[in-house]
N, C-alpha and C positions, 0 to 999 in steps of 0.2 A: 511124849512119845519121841523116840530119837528115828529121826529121817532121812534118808539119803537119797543123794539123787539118783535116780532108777528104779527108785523101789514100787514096786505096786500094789493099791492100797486099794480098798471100796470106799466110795464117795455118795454122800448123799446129796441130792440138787443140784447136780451139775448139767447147769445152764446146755440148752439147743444151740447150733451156729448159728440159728436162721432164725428164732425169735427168744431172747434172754427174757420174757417173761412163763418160757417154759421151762419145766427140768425134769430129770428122772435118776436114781440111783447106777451108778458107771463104778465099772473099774477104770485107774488113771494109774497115770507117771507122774511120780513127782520130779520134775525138773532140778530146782535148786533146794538147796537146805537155809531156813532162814533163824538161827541160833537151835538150841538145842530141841526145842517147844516150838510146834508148827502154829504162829497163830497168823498167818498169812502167807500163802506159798501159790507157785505157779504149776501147773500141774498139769497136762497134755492127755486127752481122753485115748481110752483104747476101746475101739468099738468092734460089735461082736456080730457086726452087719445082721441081726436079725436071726442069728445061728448059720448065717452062713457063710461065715471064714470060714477060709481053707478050699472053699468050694466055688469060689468068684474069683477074677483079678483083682489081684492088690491096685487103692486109683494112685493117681502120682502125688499125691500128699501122702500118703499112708506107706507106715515099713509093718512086714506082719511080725507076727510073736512067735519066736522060734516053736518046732516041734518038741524038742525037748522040754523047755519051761512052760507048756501045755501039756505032756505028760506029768510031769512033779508035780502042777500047782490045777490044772484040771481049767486053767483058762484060755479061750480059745480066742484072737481075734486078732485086730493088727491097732497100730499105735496113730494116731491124725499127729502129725507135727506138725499143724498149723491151728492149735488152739490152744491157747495160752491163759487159760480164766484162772484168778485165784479163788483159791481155797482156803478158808480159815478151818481152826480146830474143830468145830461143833460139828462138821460135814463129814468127819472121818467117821465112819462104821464099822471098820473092822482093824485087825493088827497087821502088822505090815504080812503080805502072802508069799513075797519071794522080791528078790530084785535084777531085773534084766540083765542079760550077759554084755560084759563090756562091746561085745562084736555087734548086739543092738543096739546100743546105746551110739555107737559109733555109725551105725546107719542112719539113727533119727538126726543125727547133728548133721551128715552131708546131705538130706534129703529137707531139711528146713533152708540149708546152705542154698540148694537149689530153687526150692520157694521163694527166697528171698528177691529173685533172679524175674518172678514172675512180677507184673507189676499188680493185675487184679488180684492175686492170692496175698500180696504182701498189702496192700492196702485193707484187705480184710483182717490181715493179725494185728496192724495197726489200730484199726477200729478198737479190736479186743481188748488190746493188752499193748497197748506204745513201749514198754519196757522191752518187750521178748527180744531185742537184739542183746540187751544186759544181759538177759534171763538165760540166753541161751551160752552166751559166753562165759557163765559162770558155771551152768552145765558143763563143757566144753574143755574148761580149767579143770576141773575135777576128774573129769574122763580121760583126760591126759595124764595127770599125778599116778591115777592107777596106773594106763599105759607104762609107765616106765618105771612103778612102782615107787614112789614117793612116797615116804612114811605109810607106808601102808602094813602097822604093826601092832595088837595090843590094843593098849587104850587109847595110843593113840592114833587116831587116825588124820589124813590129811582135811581131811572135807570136817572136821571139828575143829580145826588150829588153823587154818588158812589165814585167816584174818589176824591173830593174836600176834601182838609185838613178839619181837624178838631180833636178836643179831647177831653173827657169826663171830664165834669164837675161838676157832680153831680149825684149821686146814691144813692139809697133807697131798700132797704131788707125788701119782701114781709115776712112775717111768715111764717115760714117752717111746712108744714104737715110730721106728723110723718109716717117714712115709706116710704116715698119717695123721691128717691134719688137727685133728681133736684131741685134747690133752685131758685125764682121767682124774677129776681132786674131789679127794672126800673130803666134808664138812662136818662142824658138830657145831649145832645150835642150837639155845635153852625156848622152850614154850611152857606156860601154863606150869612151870613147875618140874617140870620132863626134861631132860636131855636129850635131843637128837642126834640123828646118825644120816648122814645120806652122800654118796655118788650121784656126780654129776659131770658134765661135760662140757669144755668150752674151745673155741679155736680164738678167741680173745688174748694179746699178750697182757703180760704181767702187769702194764700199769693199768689198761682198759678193766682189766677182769678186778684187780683193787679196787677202783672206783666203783665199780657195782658191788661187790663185796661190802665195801661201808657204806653202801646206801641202802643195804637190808632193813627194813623196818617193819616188815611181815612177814609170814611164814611164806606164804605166797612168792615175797618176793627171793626167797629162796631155791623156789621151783624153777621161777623165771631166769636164774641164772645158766639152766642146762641147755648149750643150744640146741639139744634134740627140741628143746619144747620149742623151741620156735618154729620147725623143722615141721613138727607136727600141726602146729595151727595152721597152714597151708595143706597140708597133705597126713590127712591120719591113717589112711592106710597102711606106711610105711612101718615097719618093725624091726623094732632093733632089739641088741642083746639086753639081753639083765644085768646090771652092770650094779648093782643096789646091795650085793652081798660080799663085794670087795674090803669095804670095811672094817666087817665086823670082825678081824683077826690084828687090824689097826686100835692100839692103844692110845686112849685119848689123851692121857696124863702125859704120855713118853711122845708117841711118833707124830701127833697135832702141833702145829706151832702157832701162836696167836700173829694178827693180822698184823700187830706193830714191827714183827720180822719180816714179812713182804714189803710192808710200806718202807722198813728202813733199804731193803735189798732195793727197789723199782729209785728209792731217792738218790741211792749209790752209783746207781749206773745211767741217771741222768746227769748227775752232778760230774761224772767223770768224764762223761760226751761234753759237759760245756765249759768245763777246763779244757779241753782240746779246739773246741769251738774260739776261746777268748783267744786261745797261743797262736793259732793260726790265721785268724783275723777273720771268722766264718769260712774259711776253705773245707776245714775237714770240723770231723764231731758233729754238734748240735745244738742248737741256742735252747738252755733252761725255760722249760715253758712247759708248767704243771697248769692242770686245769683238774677240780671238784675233789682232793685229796685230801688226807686227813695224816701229815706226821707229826701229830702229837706224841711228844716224849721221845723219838727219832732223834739222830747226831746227826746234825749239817758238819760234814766232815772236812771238807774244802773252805778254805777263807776268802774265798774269790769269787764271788756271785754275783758280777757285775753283770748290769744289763737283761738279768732274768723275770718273768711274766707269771707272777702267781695268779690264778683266778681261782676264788671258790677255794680256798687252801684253807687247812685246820693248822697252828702252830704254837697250840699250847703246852706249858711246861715245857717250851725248847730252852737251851741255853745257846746265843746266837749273840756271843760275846766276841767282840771284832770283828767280825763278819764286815767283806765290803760290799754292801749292795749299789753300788754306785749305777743312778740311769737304771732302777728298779723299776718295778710295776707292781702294785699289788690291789687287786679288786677284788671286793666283796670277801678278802679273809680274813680270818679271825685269830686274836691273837689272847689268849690269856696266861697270865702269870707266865710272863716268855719274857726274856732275858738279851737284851737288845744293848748292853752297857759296852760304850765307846764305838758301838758300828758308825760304818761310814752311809748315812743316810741321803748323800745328796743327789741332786735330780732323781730323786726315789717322788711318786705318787703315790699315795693313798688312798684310793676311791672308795667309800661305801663301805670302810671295814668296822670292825668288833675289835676292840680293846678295852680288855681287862686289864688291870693291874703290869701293867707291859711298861718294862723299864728299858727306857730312852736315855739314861743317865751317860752326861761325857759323850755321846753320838755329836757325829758332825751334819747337822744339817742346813744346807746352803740350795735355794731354789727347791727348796722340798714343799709339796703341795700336799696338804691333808683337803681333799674334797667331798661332800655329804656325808660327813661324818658326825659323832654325838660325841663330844669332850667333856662336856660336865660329869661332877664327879657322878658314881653309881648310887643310892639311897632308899632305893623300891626295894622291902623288906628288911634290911639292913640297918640294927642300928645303928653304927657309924656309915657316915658315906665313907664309898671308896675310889679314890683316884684309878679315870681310868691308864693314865700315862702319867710317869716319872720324867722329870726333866730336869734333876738338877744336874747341873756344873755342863749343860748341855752348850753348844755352837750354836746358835740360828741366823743365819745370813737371808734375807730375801726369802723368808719361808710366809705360804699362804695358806691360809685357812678359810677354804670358799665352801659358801653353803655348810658351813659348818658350827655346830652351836662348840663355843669355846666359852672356856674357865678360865680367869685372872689367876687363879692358884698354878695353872700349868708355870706362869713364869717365875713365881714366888722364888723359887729354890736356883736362879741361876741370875751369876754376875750379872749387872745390864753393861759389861764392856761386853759380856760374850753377846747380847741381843742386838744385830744390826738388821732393822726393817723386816717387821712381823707385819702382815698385812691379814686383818679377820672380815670377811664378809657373810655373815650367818644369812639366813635364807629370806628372813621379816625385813634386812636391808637395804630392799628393791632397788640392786645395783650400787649403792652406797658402800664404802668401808671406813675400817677405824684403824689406824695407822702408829706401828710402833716404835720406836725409834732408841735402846737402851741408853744412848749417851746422854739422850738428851731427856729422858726419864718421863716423858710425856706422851698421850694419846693426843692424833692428831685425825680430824675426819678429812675423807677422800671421797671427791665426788665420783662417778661414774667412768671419768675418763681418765683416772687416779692422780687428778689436781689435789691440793690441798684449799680445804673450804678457809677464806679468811677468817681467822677469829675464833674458830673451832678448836680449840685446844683445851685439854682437859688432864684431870693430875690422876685420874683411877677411869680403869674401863667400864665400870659400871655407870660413872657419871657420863663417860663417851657415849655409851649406850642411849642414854637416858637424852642426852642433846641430841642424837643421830636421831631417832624415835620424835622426839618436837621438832627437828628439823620438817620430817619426813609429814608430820602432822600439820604443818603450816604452810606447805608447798600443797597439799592437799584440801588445805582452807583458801589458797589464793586460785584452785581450780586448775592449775599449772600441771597436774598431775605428778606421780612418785619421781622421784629423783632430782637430779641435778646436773646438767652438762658444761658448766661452764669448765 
């Protein structure tokens, strides 16, 4: 049976407040909808005070049942929004009878709002039902989507897709009236097989409102993009216009532009602020500082990207050929099959990122830091491994690899004149490292205070390995504890 929240059903043995080993046959609300087939659901009694609704004062838990949908449906009573019992399938008795008008619905939520307020009546819904704050904000979520008309169309509806993956694929920027601060962009987003359509609202600039944009991963999180809705979960009395049939005279193929032309437009005009930012010495412009963005497939258009702060950045399939990142940053982003040949990598950090297949070929890097990173090749699924970083005919002056699991093959492919002092310290090294040196074509171990261990030299890093590791093993036998200070 398909259920929605509001609708009212007859229930068989639904539990007393006052002793759950009584019950009796009630009309209820169903609160939430729990997949399409109710075999568990929260459901708030409507009581019929004895036939005398209508005829008593409503108490302060209870909102009554319009006159109207007592006329239609021939039921009389008012709604407890402070009972929260579930309901499975075998308790339903009848077909759905009707479902409450948004404006009740909208009273049962600021009046459980207010219970919540009470400390004895909320310790009793507690008792009930510990969920009912979930329970009720998922009511809440759906009585808003209507509110401002969210997919509310056909087959499909919003309270069926909420939950289902999905991600926006197409956006359109209504003309902004002057003056006001909310800017008007319809979307189109795939669910379940469906094309969607929807207006919405944001006072968000362009790169804020992107960032949320690619981080849709539900239908839901679609909704949450409109800041009416937020507007609304404070205050639902408020009403606004219908803004949901601007659309539909919007062609999806022609006047939608996919998300990779904001993202290139928002990358354009930071990149042009910190060209002016570099020329001026920080006086005027802005220092390049992306934070949770995705320009995958985007042109870095500018060759000068010195001193810029990625965090959370996507920069796959770029081609970021010469590029100077010199006194870069780059945390936690990810880079595959991206195109890095002959940049200027130095004083650049690496903290915690993702690389794929990311060519470093001919880059200069001098005091370059890769830290908690995974370098060994890729192999999980894969029948060939794949390198995650290219290095041949690469520079490395003073480059360190801390807390980082690192490959021997990374140097394979570059002269050892170009390898002056690669310093590796993976994370099992408890303060120890292994020490590179191209001229002199040997690994050397480094104790803690980056001394050179006497006698520790080795012709392959895997035997470095393998000594560092019995170093570490026999300092551990002498009871000396991990490491080494001299």
């Amino acid at each position: 049976m398909r259920l929605y929240s509001g609708d009212v059903i007859r229930v068989r043995d639904y539990p007393f407040n006052d002793d759950t080993g009584r019950s009796k046959s009630r009309y209820a609300v169903f609160l939430s909808k729990l997949g399409d087939d109710v075999l568990l659901a929260p459901a708030t009694q409507i009581g019929t005070l004895g036939g005398r609704a209508g005829t008593i004062p409503v108490r302060a838990y209870e909102v009554g049942i319009p006159e109207q949908f007592t006329k239609e449906k021939g039921i009389k009573g008012v709604v407890k929004c402070d009972r929260f019992p579930l309901i499975n399938q075998e308790q339903l008795i009848s077909d759905v009878i009707g479902r409450l008008p948004l404006e009740t619905r909208i009273q049962i939520i600021e009046k459980y709002q207010d219970l919540t307020n009470n400390y004895r009546i909320k310790r009793f819904m507690d008792n009930e039902n510990r969920n009912h704050p979930k329970i009720m904000a998922e009511f809440k979520d759906v009585t808003i989507a209507e509110k401002l008309h969210f997919v509310q169309y056909g087959k499909q509806q919003y309270e069926d897709i909420r939950h289902l993956d999905t991600r926006v694929n197409g956006i359109y920027f209504h003309t902004k009236k002057d003056g006001i601060p909310f800017q008007q962009v319809s979307l189109t987003f795939d669910s379940n097989g469906y094309s969607n359509k929807a207006t919405i609202t944001t006072s968000d600039d362009k790169e804020v409102f992107l960032r949320k944009l690619q981080s849709v991963s539900v239908v839901q999180d679609v909704l949450r993009l409109d800041s009416r809705y937020h507007v609304l979960q404070n205050n639902l009395s408020i009403e606004f216009k219908n803004i949901n049939f601007l659309h539909n005279n919007i062609d999806p193929h022609r006047d939608f532009h996919p998300l990779s032309e904001l993202a290139q437009e928002v990358l354009d005009e930071k990149v042009k602020q910190h060209e002016i930012w570099l020329g001026t010495d920080g006086r005027e412009g802005k220092q390049l500082i992306l934070n949770g963005l995705d320009f995958s497939t985007c042109e870095m258009k500018s060759k000068d990207l010195q001193q810029a702060i990625f965090y959370r950045c996507r920069f796959h399939e770029m081609d970021l050929v010469n590029k100077n990142f010199y006194g870069s940053e780059f945390d936690l982003c990810s880079f595959k099959i991206t195109n890095l040949d002959s940049a200027n990598l130095s004083n650049v950090t690496f903290q915690d990122c993702s690389l794929i297949r990311t060519n470093l070929s001919r880059t200069i890097l001098e005091n370059t830091r890769f830290v908690d990173m995974e370098l060994t090749p890729v192999s999980k699924g894969l029948d060939k491994p794949v390198q995650r970083i290219y290095f041949q005919e690469a520079q490395l002056k003073n480059v360190e690899f801390e807390n980082t699991r690192f490959s021997p093959v990374l140097l394979d492919r570059i002269s050892r004149e170009n390898i002056k002092q690669v310093t590796i310290r993976e994370k099992e090294f408890s303060g120890l490292a292994i020490h590179f040196e191209g001229s002199e074509g040997r690994y050397q171990l480094l104790s803690k205070r980056n001394k050179p261990i006497d006698h520790a030299n080795f012709d392959t890093f895997h035997d470095a390995k393998d000594g560092l590791m019995n170093f570490l093993q026999y300092e551990k036998s002498l009871d000396k504890g991990p490491g080494f200070e001299r």
